[in-house]
C-alpha positions as CSV (number, residue, x, y, z in Angstrom):
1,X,-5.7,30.6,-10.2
2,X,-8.9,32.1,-11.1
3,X,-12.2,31.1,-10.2
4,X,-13.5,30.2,-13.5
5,X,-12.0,27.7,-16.0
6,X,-13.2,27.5,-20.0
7,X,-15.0,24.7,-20.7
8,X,-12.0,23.3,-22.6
9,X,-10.0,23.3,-19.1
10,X,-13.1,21.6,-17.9
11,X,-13.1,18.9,-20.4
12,X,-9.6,18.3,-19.6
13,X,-10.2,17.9,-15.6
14,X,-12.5,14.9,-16.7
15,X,-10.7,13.6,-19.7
16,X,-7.6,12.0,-17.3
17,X,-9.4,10.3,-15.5
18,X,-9.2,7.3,-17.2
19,X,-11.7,4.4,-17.7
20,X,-9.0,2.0,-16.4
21,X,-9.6,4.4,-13.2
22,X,-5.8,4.7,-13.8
23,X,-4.8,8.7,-12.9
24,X,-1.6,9.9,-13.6
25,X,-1.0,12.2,-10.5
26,X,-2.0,9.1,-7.9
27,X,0.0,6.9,-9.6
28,X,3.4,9.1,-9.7
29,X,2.8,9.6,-6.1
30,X,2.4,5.9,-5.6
31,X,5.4,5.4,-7.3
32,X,7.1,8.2,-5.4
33,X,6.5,6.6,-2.0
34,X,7.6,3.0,-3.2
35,X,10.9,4.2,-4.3
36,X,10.8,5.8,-0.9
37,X,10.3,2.6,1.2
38,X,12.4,0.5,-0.3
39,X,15.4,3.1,-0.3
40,X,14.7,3.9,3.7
41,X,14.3,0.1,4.2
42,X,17.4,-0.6,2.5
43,X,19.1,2.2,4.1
44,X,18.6,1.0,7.7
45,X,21.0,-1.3,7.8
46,X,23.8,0.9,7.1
47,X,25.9,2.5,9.1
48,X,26.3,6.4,9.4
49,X,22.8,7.0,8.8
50,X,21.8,10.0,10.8
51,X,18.6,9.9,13.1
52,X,16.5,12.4,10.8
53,X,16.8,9.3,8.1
54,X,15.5,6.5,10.3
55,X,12.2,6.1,11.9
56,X,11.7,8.6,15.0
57,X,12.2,6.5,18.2
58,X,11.4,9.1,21.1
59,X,8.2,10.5,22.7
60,X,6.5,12.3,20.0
61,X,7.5,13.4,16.7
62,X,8.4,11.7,13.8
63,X,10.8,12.0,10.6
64,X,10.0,11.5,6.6
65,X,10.1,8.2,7.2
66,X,7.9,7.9,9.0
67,X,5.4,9.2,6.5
68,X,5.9,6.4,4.1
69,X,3.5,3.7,5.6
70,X,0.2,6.1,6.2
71,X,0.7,7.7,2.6
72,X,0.6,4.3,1.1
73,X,-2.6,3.7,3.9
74,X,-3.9,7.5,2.3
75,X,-3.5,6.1,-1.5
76,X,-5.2,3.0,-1.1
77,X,-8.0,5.1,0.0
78,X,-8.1,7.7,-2.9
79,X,-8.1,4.7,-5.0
80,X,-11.1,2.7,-3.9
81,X,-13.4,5.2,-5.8
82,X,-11.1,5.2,-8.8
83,X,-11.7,1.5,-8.6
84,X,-15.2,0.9,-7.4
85,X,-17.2,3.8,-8.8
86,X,-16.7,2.8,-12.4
87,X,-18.0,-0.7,-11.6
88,X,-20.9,0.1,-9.4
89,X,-22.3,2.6,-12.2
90,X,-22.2,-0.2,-14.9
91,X,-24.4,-2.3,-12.0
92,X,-22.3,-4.5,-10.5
93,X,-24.0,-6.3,-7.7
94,X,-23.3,-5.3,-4.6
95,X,-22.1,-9.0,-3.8
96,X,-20.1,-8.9,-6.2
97,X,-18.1,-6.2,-4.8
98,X,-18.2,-7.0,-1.7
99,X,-17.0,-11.0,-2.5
100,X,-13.8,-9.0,-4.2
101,X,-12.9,-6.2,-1.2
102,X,-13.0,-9.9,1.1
103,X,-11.2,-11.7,-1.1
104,X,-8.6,-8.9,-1.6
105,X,-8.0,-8.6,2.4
106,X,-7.8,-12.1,3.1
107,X,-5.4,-12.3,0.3
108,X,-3.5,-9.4,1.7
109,X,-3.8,-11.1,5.4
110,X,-2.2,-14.0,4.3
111,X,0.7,-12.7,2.6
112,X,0.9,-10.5,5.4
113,X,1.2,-13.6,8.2
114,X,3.4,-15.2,5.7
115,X,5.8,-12.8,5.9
116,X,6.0,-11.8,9.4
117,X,7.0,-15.5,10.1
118,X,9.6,-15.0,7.7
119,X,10.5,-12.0,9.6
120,X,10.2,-14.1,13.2
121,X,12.8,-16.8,11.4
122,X,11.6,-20.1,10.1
123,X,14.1,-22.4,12.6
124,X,16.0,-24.4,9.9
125,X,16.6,-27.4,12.4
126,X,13.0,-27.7,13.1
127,X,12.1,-28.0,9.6
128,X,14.5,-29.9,8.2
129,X,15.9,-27.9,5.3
130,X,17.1,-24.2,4.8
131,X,14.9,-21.3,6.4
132,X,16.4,-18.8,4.0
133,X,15.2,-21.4,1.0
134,X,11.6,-21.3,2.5
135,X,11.8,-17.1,3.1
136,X,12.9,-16.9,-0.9
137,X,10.0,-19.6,-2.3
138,X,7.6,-17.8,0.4
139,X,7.3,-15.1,-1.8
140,X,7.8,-16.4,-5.1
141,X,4.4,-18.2,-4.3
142,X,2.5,-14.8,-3.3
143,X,4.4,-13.4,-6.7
144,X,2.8,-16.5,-8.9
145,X,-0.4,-16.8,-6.8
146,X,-2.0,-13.4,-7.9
147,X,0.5,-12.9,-10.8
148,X,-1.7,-11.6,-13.9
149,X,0.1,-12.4,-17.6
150,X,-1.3,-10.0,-20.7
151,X,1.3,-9.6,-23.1
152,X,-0.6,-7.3,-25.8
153,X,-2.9,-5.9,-23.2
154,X,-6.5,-5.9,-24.5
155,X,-5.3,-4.6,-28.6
156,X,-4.1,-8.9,-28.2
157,X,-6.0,-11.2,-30.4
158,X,-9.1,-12.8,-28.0
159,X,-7.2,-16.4,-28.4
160,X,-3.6,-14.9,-27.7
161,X,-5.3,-13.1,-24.6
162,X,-7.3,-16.6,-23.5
163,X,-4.3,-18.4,-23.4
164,X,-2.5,-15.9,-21.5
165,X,-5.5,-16.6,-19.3
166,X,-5.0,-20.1,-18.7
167,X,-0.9,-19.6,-18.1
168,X,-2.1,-17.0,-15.6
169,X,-4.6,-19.7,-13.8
170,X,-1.9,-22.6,-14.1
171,X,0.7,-20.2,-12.2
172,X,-1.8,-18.8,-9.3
173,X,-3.0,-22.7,-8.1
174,X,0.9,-23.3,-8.4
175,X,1.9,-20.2,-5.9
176,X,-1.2,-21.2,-3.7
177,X,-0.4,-24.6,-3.4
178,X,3.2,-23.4,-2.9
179,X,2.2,-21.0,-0.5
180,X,-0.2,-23.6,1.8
181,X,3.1,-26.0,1.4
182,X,5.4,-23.7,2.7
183,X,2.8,-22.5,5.8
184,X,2.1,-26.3,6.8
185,X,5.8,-26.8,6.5
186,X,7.5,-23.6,8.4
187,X,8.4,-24.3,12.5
188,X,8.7,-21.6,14.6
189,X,11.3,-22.2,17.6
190,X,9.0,-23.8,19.6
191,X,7.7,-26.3,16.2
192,X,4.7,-24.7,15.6
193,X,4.0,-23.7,11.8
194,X,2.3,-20.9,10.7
195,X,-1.2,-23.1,9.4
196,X,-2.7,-26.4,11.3
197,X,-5.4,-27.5,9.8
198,X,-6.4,-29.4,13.2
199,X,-7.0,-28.1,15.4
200,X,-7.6,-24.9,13.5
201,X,-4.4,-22.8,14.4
202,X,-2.8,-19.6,12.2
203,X,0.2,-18.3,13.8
204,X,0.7,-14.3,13.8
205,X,2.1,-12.3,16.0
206,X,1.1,-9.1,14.0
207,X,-0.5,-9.1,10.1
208,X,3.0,-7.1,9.2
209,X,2.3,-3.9,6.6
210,X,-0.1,-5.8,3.9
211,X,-1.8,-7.3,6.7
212,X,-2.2,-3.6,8.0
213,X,-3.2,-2.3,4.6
214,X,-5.5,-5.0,4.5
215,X,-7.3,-4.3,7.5
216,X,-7.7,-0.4,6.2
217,X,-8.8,-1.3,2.9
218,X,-11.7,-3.5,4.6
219,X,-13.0,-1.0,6.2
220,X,-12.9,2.2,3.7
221,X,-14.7,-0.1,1.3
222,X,-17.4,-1.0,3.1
223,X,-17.8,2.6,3.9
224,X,-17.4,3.5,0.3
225,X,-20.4,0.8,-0.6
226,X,-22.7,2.3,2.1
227,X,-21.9,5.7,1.3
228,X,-20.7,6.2,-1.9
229,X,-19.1,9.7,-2.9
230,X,-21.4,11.8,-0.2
231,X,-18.5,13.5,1.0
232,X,-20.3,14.7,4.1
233,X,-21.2,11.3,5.4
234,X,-17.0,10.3,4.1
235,X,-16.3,13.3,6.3
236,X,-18.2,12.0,9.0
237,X,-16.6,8.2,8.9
238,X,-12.8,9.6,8.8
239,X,-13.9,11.1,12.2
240,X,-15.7,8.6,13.3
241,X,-13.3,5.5,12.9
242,X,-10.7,7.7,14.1
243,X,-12.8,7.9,17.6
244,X,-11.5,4.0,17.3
245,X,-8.6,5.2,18.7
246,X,-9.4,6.9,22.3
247,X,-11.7,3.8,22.9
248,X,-9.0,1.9,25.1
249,X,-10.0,-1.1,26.9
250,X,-13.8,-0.7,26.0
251,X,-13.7,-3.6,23.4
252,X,-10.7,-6.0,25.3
253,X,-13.6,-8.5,26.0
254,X,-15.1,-8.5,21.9
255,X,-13.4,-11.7,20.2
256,X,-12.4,-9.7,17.4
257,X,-9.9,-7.7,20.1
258,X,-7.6,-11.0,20.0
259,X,-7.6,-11.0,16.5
260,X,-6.8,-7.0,15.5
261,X,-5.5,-3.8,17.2
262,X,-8.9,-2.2,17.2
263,X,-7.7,1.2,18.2
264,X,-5.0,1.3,15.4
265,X,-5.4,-1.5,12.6
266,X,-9.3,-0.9,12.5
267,X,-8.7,3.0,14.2
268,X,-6.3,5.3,13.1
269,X,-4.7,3.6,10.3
270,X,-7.9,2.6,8.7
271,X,-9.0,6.2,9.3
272,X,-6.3,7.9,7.0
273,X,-7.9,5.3,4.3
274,X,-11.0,6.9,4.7
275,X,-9.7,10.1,4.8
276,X,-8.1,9.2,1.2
277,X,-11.0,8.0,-0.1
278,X,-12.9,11.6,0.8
279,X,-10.1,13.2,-1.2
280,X,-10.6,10.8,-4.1
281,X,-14.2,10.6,-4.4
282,X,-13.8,14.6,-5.7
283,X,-12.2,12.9,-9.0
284,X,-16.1,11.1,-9.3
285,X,-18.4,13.8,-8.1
286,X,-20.7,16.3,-10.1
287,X,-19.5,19.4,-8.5
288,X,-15.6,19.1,-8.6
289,X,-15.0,18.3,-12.0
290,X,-13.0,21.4,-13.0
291,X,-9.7,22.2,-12.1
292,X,-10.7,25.1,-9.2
293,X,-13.0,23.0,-7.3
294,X,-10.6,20.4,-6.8
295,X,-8.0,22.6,-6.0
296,X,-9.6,24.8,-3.7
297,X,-11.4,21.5,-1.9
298,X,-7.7,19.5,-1.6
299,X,-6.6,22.6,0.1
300,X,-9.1,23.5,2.6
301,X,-8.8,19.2,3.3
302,X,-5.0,19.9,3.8
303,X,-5.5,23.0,6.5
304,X,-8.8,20.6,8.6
305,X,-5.7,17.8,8.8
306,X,-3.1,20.6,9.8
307,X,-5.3,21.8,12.1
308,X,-6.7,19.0,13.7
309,X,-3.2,17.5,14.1
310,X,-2.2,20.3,16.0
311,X,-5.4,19.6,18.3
312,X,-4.8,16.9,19.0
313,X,-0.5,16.4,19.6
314,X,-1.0,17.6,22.7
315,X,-3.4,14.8,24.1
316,X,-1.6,12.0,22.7
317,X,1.5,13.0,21.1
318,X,3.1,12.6,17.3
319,X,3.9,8.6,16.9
320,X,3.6,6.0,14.1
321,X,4.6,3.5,16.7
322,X,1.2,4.0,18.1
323,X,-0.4,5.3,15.3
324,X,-1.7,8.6,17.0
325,X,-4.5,10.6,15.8
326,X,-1.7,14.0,15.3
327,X,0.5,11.4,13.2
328,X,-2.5,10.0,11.2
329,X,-3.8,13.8,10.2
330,X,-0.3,15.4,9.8
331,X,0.4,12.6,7.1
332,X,-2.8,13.2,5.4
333,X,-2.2,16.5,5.3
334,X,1.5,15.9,4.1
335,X,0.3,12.9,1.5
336,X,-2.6,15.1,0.2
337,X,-0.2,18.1,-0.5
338,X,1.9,16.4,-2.4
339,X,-1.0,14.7,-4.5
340,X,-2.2,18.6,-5.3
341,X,1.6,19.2,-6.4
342,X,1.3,16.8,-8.9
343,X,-2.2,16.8,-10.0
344,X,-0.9,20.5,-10.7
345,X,1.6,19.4,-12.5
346,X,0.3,16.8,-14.6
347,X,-3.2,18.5,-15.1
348,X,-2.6,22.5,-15.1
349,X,0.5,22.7,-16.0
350,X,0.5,19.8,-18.8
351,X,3.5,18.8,-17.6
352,X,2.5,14.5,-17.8
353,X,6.0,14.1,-19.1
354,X,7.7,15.0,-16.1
355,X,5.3,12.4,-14.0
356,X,5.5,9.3,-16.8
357,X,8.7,8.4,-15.0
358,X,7.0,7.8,-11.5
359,X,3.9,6.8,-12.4
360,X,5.3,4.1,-14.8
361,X,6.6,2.7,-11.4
362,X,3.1,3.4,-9.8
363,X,1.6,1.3,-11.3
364,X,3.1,-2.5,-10.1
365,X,3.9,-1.8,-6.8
366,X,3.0,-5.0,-5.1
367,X,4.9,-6.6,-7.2
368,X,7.8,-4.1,-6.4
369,X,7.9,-4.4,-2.6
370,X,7.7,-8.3,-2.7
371,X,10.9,-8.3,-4.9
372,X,12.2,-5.4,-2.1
373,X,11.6,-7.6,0.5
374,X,12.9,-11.1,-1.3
375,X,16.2,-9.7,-2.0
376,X,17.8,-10.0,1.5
377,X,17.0,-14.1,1.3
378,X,18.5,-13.8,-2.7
379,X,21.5,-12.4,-1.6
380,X,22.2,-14.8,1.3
381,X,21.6,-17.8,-1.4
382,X,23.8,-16.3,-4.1
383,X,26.5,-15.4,-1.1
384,X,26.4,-11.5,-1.7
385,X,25.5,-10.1,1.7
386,X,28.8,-9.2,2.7
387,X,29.3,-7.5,-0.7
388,X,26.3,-5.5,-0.8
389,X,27.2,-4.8,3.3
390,X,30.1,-3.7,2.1
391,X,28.8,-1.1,-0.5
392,X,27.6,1.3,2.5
393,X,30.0,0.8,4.6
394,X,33.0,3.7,3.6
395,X,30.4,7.0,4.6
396,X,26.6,7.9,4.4
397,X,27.1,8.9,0.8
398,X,27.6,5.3,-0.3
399,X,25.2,4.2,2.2
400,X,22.4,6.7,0.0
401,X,23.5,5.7,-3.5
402,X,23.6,2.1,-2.8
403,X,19.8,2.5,-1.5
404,X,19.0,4.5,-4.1
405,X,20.4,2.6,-6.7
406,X,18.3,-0.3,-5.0
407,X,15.4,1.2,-5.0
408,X,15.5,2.4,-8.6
409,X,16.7,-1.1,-9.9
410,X,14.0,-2.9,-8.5
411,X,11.6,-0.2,-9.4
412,X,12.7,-0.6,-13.3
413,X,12.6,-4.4,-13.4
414,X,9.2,-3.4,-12.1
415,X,8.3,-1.0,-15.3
416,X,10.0,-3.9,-18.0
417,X,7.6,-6.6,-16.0
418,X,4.5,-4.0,-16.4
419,X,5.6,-3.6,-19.7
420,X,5.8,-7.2,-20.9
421,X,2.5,-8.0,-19.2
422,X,3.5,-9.5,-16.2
423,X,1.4,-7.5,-13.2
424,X,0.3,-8.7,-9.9
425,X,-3.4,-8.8,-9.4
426,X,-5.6,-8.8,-5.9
């Protein structure tokens, strides 16, 4: 591509990005990587399933699967600009913004603790009534309790939109209540429920993949509020809070070291969040508004992760197990290329029709994997698990289309819900 670009080309580089802070290219590529996890989720509990198709269990290395969690990690990052720029330059206190990016983490904590003790197994005899009835309400609560209703969107009369407003209140304190109901309620094996109230007692074991997210989201946005879109000092973080990760044992005596995996939640996986939030922040600045600059800056971001992931394998190895810094850099590298294939796409090539599909499913995502992950309890209380088993059973073949099929069903309930209003709201 040449150097220069006509001002109308320029114009066009600014005029995607939306004042939503919606872009087309991040949100096919969100959608792209949800269809993703739920068909490789789905399709690890068939049979036949080769070992290039599962998540990479040996020493170092890894398989596209394993790519699925730290590009979701990398997107969340190139959207905190996209999200916070906007509001900081209309003069948003600062906390203001900082009262939302903690309320959006605890929030993503506690779904995140809510569903690994659905994972652990809520012991029915303990509790007194079904654990797969408590797994299905579990997350119909954290669907209702940051559920957003807009039929009409903002064109809606202002008294057809407020009382859209006040269905949308009535259903969050309903899935909140719900959800403290079902956390005082839940036994483990050994009777303990996830919340006690006194003494003060959450039960995790881990913060499972929101949790996770959560944790990485907390940090890049504080370093997006100190820093902004100075890409140097961005530069500088991704490095730094990947450092995190070779600290060892040198925090084991800080409190916070009982409560998070410093050297991955708040390390590594927090530092390819960063890292997405340097490659976003060029969709902000001054000096990468046209279509070159942001093409030849994504590339030369793509060969730094290449090459410091080949650094670094060596010293610790490729793993998403344990989250090393070669795994963390060859998926930002591997995340970030494919954003450039379809920011080319969708912005060089004019080619937004052959996105809208995937970003039409990019855009209610949470809402997506919750429903992902609420099926296997729906299909234990309706009595089709031993159908849909048997649906992957004959060969791999069947074992792909019925994860595929899956993953596109729940991904177009998704689009008709977005459609009608109905979007889920941290």
């Amino acid at each position: 591509m040449s150097g220069t670009l006509t001002q109308s080309n320029h114009d066009r580089a600014q005029h995607h990005l939306h004042p939503s802070g919606r872009v087309e290219s991040i949100d096919a590529l969100r959608g792209l990587v949800m269809f993703t996890m739920i068909f490789v989720n789905d399709l690890m509990n068939a049979n036949h399933v080769p070992a290039w198709m599962q998540h990479y269990h040996g020493q170092t290395g890894m398989t596209f699967v394993d790519l699925v969690f730290p590009a979701f990690l990398f997107i969340v990052g190139m959207s905190i600009p996209l999200a916070m720029g906007p509001r900081l330059e209309r003069g948003e206190p600062i906390w203001k913004a900082i009262a939302h990016v903690l309320l959006r983490t605890v929030a993503l904590l506690a779904i995140g603790i809510m569903m690994v003790n659905s994972d652990l197994g809520p012991n029915s005899a303990k509790m007194g009534w079904s654990g797969t009835w408590w797994t299905a309400l579990m997350y119909i609560s954290a669907i209702l309790s940051f559920c957003s209703l807009s039929p009409g969107g903002k064109n809606a009369p202002e008294d057809h939109r407020q009382f859209w407003r006040r269905i949308t209140l009535v259903l969050r304190v309903l899935g909140i209540g719900l959800m403290v109901f079902l956390a005082l309620t839940y036994r483990a094996d050994n009777g303990r429920p996830v919340l006690q109230l006194h003494p003060f007692f959450i039960r995790h074991a881990w913060y499972g993949i929101l949790g996770v997210i959560g944790w990485a989201y907390l940090v890049a946005s504080i370093i997006y509020l100190i820093f902004r879109n100075h890409r140097t000092a961005l530069l500088g973080c991704t490095a730094l809070v990947m450092c995190l990760y070779a600290t060892g044992d040198l925090f084991s005596r800080f409190w916070i070291a009982h409560q998070v995996n410093i050297q991955s939640a708040l390390g590594s996986h927090a530092a390819i969040s960063v890292a997405g939030l340097l490659l976003g922040s060029i969709l902000l600045t001054p000096d990468t508004k046209s279509h070159s600059a942001r093409i030849r800056f994504t590339a030369m971001f793509i060969a730094g992760c290449v090459a410091a992931a080949i650094l670094l394998g060596p010293q610790w190895g490729i793993s998403k197990e344990r989250g090393t810094p070669a795994w963390c850099f060859w998926a930002c590298a591997i995340t970030a290329a494919l954003w450039l294939a379809f920011y080319l796409i969708d912005e060089v090539m004019h080619g937004r029709i052959i996105l809208k599909p995937l970003a039409a499913t990019g855009r209610n995502v949470l809402l997506a994997y919750l429903l992902s992950e609420m099926m296997e309890s729906v299909l234990d209380l309706s009595h089709l698990s031993n159908w849909y088993a048997r649906l992957a059973e004959p060969n791999l073949m069947h074992a792909i289309d019925r994860s595929a099929t899956c993953a596109a069903v729940i991904l177009w309930i998704t689009v008709i819900a977005n459609r009608l209003g109905f979007t889920l709201r941290i």
